[in-house]
RODO-2510 file (C-alpha; in nm, 4 decimals, decimal comma):
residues 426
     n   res          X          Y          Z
     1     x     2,2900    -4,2500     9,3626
     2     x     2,2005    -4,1702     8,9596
     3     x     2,0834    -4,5098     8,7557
     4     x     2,3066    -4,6259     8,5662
     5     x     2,2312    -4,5489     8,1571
     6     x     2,2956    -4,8682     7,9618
     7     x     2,1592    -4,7614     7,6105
     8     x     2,0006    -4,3913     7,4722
     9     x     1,6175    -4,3582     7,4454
    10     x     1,4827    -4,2486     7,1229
    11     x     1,2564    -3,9758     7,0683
    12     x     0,9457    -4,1888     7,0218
    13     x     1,0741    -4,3820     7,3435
    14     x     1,0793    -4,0314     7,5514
    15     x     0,7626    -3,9614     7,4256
    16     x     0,5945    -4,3296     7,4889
    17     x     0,7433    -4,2502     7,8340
    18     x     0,5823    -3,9297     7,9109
    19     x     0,2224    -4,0320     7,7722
    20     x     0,1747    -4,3546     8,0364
    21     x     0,2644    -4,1840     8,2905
    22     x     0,0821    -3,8759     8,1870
    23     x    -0,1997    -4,1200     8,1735
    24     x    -0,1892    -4,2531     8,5498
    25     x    -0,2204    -3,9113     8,6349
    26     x    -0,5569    -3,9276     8,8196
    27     x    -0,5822    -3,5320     8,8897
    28     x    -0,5673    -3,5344     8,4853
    29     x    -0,8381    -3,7937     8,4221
    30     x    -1,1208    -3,5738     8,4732
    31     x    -1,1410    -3,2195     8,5395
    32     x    -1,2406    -2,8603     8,4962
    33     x    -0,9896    -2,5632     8,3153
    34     x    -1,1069    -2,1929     8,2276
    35     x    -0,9156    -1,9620     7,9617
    36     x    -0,9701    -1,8209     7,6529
    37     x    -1,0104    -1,9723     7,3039
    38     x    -0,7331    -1,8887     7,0522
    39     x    -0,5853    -2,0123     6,6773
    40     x    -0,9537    -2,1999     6,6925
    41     x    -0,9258    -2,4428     6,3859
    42     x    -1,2727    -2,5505     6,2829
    43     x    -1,3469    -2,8021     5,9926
    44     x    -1,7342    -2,7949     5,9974
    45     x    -1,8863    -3,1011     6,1234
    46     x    -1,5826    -3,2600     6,1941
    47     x    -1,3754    -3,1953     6,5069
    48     x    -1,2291    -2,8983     6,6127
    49     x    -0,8659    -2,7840     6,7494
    50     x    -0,7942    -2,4923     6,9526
    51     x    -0,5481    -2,3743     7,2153
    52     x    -0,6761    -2,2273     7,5644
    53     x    -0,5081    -1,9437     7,7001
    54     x    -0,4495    -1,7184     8,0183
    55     x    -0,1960    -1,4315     8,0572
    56     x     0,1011    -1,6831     8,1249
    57     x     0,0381    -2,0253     7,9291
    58     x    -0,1536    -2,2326     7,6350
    59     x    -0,2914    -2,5239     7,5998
    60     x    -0,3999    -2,7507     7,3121
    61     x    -0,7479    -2,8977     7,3212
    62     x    -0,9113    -3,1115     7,0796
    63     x    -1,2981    -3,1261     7,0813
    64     x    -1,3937    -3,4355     6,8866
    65     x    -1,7284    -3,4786     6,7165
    66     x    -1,7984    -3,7450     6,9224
    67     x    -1,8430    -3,5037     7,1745
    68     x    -1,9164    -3,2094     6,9939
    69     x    -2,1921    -3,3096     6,9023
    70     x    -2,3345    -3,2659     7,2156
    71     x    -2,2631    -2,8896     7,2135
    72     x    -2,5588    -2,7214     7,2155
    73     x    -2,3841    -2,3153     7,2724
    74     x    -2,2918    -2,0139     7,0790
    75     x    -2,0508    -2,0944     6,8088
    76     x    -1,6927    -2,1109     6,9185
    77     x    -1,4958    -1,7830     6,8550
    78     x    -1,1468    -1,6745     6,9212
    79     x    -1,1708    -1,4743     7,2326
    80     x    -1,4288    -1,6192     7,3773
    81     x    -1,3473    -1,7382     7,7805
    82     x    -1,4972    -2,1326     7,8305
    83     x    -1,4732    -2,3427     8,0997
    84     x    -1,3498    -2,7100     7,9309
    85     x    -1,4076    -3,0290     8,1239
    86     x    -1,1713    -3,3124     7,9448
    87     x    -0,8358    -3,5223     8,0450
    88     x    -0,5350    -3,4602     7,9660
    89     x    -0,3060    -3,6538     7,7030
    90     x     0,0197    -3,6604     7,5399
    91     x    -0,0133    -3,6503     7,1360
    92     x     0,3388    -3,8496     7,0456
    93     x     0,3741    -3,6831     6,7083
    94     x     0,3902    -3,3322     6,8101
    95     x     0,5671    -3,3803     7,1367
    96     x     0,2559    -3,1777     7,3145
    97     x     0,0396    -3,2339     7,6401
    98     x    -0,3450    -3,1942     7,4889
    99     x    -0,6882    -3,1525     7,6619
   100     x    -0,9638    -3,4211     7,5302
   101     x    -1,2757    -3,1824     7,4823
   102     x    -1,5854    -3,3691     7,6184
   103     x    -1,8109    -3,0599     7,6879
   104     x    -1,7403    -2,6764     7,7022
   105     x    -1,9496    -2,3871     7,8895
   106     x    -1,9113    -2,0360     7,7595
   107     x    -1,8392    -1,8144     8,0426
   108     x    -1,7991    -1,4774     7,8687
   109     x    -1,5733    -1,2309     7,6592
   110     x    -1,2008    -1,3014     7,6854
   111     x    -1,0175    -1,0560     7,9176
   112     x    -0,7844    -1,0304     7,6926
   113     x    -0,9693    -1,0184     7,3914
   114     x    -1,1742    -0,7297     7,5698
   115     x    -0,8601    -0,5249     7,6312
   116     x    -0,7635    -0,5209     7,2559
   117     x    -1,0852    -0,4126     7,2253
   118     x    -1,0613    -0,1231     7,4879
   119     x    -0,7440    -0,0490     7,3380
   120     x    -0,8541     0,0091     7,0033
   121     x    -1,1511     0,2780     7,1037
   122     x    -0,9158     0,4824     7,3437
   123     x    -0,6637     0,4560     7,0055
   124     x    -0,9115     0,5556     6,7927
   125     x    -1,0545     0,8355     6,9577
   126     x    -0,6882     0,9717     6,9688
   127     x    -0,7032     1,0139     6,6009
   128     x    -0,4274     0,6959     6,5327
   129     x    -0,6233     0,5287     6,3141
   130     x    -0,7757     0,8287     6,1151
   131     x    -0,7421     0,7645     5,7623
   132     x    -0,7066     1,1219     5,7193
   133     x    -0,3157     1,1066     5,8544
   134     x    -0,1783     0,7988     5,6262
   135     x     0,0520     0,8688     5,3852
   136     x     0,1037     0,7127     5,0421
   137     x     0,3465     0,4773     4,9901
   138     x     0,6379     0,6369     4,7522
   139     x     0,5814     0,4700     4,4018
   140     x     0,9662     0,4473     4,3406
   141     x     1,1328     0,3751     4,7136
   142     x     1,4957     0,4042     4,6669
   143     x     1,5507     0,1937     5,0419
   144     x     1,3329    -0,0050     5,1910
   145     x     1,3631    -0,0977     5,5707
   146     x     1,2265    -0,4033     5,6970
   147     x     1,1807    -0,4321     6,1006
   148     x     1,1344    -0,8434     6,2014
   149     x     1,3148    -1,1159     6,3017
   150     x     1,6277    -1,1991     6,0780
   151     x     1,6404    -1,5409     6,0884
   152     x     1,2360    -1,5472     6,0344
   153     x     1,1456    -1,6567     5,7200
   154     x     0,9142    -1,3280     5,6694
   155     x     1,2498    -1,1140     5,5783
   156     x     1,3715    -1,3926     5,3384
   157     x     0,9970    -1,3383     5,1869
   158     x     1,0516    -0,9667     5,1938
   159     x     1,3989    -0,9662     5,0021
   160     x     1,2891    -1,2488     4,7638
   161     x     0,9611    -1,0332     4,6591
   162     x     1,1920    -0,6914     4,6077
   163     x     1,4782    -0,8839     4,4491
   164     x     1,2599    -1,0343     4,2028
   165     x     1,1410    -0,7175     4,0752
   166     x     1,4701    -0,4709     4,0822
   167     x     1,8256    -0,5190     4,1704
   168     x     1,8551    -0,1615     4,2478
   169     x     1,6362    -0,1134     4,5292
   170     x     1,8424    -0,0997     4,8377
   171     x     1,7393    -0,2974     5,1250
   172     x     1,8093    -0,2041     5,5052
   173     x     1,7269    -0,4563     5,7966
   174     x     1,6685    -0,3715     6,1574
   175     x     1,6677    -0,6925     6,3507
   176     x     1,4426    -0,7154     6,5874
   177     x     1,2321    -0,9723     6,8215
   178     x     0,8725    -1,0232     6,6959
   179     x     0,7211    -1,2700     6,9934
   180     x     0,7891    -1,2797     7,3278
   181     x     0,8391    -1,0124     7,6830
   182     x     1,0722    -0,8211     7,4568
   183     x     0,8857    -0,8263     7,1640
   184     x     0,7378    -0,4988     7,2293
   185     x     1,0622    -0,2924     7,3337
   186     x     1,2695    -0,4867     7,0721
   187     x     1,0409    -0,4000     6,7305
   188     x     0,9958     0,0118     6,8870
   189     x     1,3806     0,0631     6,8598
   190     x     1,3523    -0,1437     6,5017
   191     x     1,1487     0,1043     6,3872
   192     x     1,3193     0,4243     6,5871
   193     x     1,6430     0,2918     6,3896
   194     x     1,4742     0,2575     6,0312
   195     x     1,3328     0,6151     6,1088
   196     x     1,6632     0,7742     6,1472
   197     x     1,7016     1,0379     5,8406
   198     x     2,0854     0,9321     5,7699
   199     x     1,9693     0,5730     5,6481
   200     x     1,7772     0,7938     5,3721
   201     x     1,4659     0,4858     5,4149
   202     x     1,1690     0,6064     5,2066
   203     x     0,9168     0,3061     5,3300
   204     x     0,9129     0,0722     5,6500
   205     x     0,7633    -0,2599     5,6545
   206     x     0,7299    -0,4195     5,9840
   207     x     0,6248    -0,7667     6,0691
   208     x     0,5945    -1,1239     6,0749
   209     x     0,4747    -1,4512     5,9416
   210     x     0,1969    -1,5718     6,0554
   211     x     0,2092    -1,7782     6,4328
   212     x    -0,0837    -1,8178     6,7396
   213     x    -0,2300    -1,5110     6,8164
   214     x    -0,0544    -1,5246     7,1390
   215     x     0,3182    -1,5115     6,8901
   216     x     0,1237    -1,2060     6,7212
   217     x     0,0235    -0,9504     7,0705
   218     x     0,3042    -0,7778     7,0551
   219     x     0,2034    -0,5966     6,7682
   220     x    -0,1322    -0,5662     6,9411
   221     x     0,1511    -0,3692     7,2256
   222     x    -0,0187    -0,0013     7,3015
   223     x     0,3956     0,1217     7,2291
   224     x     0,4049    -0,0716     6,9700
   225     x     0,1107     0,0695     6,8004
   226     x     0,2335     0,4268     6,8784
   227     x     0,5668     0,3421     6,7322
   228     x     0,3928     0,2875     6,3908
   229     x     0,1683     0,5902     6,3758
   230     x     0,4698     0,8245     6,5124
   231     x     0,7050     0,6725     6,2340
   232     x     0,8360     0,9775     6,0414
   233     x     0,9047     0,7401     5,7318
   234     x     0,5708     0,5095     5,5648
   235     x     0,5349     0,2084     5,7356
   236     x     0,3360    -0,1018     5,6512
   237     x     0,2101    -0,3310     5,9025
   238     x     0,3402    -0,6760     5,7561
   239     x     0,2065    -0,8939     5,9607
   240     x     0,0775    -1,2841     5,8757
   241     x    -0,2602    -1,3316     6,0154
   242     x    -0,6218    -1,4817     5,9344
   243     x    -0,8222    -1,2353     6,2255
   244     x    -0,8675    -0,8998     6,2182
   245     x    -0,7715    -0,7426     6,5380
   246     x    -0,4025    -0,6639     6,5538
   247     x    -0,4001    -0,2658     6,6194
   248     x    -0,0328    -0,2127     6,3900
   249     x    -0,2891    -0,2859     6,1165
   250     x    -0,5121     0,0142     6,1733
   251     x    -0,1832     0,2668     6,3022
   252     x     0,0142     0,1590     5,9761
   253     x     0,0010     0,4205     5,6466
   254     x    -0,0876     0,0470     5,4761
   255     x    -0,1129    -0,2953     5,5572
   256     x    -0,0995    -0,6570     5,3783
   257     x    -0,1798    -0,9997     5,5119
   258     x     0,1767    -1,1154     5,4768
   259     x     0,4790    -1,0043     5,4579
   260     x     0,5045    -1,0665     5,0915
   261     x     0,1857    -0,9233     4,9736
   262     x     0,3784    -0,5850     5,1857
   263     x     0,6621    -0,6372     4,9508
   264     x     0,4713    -0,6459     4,6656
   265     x     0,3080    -0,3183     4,8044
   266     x     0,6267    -0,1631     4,8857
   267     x     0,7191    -0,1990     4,5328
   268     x     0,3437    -0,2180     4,3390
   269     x     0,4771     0,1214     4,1058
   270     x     0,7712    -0,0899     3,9774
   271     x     0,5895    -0,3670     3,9386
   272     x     0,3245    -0,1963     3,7224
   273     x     0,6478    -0,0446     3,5179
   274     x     0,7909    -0,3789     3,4727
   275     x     0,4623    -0,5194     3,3754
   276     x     0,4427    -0,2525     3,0952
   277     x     0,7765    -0,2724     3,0019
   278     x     0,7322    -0,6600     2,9283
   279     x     0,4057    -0,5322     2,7650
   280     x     0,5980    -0,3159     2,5216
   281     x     0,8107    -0,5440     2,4514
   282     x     0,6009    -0,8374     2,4006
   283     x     0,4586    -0,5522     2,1939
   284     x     0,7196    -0,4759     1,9965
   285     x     0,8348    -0,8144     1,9479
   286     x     0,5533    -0,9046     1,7993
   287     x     0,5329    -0,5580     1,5620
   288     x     0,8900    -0,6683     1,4650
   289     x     0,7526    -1,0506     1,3803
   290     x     0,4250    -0,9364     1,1422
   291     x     0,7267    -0,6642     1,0104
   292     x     0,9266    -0,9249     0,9480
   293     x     0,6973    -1,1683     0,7558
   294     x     0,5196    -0,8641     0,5364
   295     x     0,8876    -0,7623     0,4524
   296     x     0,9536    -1,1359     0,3780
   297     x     0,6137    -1,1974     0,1871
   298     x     0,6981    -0,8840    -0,0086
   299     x     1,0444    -1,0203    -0,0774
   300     x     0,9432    -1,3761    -0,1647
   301     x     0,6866    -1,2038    -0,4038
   302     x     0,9449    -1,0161    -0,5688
   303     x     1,2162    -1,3017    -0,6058
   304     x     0,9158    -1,5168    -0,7878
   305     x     0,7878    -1,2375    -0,9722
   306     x     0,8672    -1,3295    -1,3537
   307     x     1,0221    -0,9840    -1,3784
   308     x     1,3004    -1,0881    -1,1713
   309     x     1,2910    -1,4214    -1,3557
   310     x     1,3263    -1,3490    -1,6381
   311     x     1,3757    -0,9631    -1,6394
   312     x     1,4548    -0,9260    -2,0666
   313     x     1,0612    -1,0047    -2,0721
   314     x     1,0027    -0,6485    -1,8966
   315     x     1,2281    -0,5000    -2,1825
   316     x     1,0253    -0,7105    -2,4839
   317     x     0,7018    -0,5319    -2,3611
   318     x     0,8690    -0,1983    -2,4144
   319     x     1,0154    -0,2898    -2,7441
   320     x     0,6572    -0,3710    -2,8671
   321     x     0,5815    -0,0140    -2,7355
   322     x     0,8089     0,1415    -2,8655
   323     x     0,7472    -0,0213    -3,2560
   324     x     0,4200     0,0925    -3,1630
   325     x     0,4785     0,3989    -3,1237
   326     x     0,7250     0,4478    -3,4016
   327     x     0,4703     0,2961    -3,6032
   328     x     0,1749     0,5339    -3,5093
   329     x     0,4313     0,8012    -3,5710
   330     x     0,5001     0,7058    -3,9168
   331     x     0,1041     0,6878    -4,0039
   332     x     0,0813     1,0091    -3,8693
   333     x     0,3800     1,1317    -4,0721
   334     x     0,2540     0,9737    -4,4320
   335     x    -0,1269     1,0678    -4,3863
   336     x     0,0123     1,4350    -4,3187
   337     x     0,2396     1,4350    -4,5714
   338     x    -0,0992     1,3093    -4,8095
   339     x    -0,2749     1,5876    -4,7112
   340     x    -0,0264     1,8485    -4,7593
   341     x     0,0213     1,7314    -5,1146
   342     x    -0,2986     1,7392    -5,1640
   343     x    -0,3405     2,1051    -5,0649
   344     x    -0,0491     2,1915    -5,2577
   345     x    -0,1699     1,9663    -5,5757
   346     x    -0,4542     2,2505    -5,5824
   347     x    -0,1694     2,5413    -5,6827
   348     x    -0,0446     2,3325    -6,0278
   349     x    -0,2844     2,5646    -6,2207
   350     x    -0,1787     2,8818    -6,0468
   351     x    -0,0347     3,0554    -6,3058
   352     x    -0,3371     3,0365    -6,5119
   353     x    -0,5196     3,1000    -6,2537
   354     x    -0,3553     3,4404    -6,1980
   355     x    -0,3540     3,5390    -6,5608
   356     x    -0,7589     3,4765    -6,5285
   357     x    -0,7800     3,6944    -6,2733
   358     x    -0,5976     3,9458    -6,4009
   359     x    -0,7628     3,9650    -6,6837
   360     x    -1,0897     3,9931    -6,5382
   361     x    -0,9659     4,2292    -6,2803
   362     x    -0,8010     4,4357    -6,5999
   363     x    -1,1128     4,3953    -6,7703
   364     x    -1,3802     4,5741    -6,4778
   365     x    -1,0720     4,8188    -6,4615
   366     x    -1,1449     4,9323    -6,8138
   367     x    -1,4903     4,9328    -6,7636
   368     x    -1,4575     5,1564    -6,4645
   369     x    -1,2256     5,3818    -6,6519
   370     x    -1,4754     5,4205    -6,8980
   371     x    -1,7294     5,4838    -6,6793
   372     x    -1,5692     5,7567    -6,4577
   373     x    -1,4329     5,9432    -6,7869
   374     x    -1,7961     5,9473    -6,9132
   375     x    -1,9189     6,1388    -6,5920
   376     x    -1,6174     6,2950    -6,4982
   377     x    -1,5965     6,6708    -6,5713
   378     x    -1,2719     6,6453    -6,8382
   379     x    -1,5315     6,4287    -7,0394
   380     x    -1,7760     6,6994    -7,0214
   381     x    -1,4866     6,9305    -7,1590
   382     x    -1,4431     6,6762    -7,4757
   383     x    -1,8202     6,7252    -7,5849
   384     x    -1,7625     7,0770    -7,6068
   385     x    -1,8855     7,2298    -7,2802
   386     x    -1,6999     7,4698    -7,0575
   387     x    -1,6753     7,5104    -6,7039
   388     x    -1,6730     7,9005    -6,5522
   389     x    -1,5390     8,0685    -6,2475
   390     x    -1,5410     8,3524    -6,0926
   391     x    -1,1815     8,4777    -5,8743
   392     x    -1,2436     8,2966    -5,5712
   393     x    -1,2809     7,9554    -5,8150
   394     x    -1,6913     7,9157    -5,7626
   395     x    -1,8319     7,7600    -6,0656
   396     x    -2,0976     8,0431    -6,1932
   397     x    -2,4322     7,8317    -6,2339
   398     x    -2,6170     8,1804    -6,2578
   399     x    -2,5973     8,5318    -6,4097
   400     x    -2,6894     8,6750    -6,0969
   401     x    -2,3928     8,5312    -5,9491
   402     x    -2,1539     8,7995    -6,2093
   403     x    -2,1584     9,1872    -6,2402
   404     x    -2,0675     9,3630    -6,4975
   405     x    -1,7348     9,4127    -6,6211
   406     x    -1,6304     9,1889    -6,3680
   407     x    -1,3524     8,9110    -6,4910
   408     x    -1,4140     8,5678    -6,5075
   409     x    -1,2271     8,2385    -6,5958
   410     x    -1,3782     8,0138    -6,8514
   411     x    -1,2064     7,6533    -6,8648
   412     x    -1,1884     7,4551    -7,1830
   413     x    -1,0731     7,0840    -7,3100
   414     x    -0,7493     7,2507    -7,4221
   415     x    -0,6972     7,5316    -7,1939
   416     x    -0,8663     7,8171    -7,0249
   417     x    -0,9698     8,1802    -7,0902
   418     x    -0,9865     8,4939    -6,8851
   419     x    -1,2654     8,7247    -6,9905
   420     x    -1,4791     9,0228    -6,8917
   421     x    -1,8713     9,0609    -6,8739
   422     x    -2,0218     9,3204    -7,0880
   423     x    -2,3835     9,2334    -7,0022
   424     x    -2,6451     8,9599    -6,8479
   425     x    -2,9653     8,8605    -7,0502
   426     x    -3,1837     8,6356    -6,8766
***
């Protein structure tokens, strides 16, 4: 027969509930569990959380200082496999079963730690993660696919990042599970469907935010990892984690941290544009600012100048050069106009000056004339001499120069005579 329910529990009641008769438990009190430490949570000397793992379940523990300090073993490490003695509890405010820590013996290497780790060498030596065979991501992507978990808040992050820097990129989603059995399967046909050349994507980004690192092994998934370094299209492995062992990572063309540091990847070229582009214009803003105040200091200069003032001032300088120069003109003028009459003063006396020199000119005329008739030979003719010639017209200095009965020409003052030689005496 079911009890009859008189009045709903609260949460806090449910949980009360559970935790005293969690606590009765005597199996629970004391006792001995092996797995493998994961999403350890260390705060120095203080106490330390961590959840304790095998290939089907977790549990929390929580190793107190109290007995902590009374660990004397290798530093605790994700992946390491520990054998915890504790009791169990129930912690109220997270609704969660948890292991009180009150000493821990390191067995060994985590099994499946250890097979990530075997994982990654047979990957490697494939050639999967050679760095050799990444592509670059395409500065200006045109679509962008993103391969998670739509109602995860890592696509919101994804969209937000891209939308923030262009409208224009397009953005295609392939939903997919990112935890879980189906994890694996789920993100391989994600990123199949993003690879199909009819979506035209030019750059993947697959992923998650960040979780436990048992949330995470799917993209530590052997498929999965192949599914990243087959992808036709760049892919980045997006996926939020602190350690460094998730093999999408090493298979991706590129990875980030989270998924919006992958964004900002995805889109890093048009970031760089935009951040020049608001550098130019910052830029130019400023140009057009110091433009603006030289052009307005100029202006202001100009309006107060007392030109523009009083602008009849700018025509009483030229009038005074002006005068000046009419005046300089003038001087010139008058002192040439002295100096010509001056000159020409000089010519008064001309006439008499002409007569003089005339006269004087008239005078060694006379004197000249005298002169040449003294020595010419007409003058010679007036004393009373005579000049003779023979027919050709040669003066006869000599009687050798005649013959005898030859005729010559005897030239007077008055005339000339033509006579014959009848004899010589020397």
């Amino acid at each position: 027969m079911n009890p009859i329910i008189t009045k709903p529990f609260s949460v806090s009641d449910v949980n009360r509930i559970l935790k005293n008769k969690i606590s009765i438990i005597s199996e629970l009190q004391r006792f001995k569990v092996v797995g493998e430490i994961s999403n350890l949570n260390s705060s120095g000397n203080s106490h330390t959380y961590f959840k304790l793992r095998d290939k089907m379940s977790i549990l929390n523990c929580a190793f107190f200082i109290n007995h902590k300090k009374n660990y004397k073993g290798r530093n605790l490490e994700n992946g390491m496999e520990v054998e915890v003695t504790g009791s169990i509890s129930f912690y109220e405010p997270g609704s969660y079963p948890s292991i009180t820590v009150q000493s821990i013996e390191e067995l060994g290497k985590g099994d499946i730690l250890f097979k990530i780790e075997q994982l990654k060498q047979k990957l490697n030596a494939l050639g999967v993660f050679d760095e050799s065979r990444k592509r670059p991501i395409p500065r200006f992507p045109r679509t962008i696919g993103i391969a998670t978990a739509m109602n995860g808040a890592a696509v919101q992050d994804i969209i937000r990042v891209i939308r923030t820097v262009s409208k224009n990129v397009n953005i295609l989603i392939s939903p997919c599970l990112v935890q879980g059995e189906l994890a694996p399967s789920s993100i391989i046909s994600a990123i199949r469907e993003l690879n199909n050349p009819s979506w035209g994507v030019d750059v993947i980004i697959s992923g998650r935010g960040g979780g436990s690192a048992e949330d995470l092994m799917a993209f530590n998934n052997e498929e999965v990892v192949m599914a990243f370094y087959h992808s036709k299209v760049p892919i980045i492995s997006a996926v939020g984690h602190e350690i460094d062992s998730l093999l999408s990572d090493f298979a991706a063309d590129d990875y980030a941290s989270t998924p919006s540091i992958a964004a900002e990847l995805a889109v890093s070229s048009l970031i760089n544009i935009q951040n020049i582009l608001e550098d130019l214009q910052n830029r130019l803003l400023n140009s057009l600012e110091i433009k603006n105040k030289t052009e307005r200091d100029k202006f202001l200069k100009i309006i107060n100048s007392r030109v523009f003032i009083e602008p009849q001032n700018m025509l009483y300088d030229r009038y005074q050069i002006v005068d000046e120069k009419i005046k300089n003109i003038f001087l010139l003028g008058k002192n040439s106009i002295t100096q010509k009459s001056s000159r020409l003063q000089r010519f008064d006396n001309i006439n008499i000056y002409i007569k003089s020199l005339l006269e004087n000119t008239k005078n060694k005329f006379l004197i000249s004339q005298e002169r040449i008739d003294n020595f010419s030979p007409l003058g010679t003719l007036k004393r009373g001499y005579s000049v003779v010639r023979n027919n050709n017209k040669k003066v006869i200095k000599s009687i050798h120069e005649v013959d005898l009965n030859q005729e010559i020409e005897i030239i007077l003052e008055t005339g000339k005579l033509i006579a014959e030689v009848k004899g010589k005496n020397e």
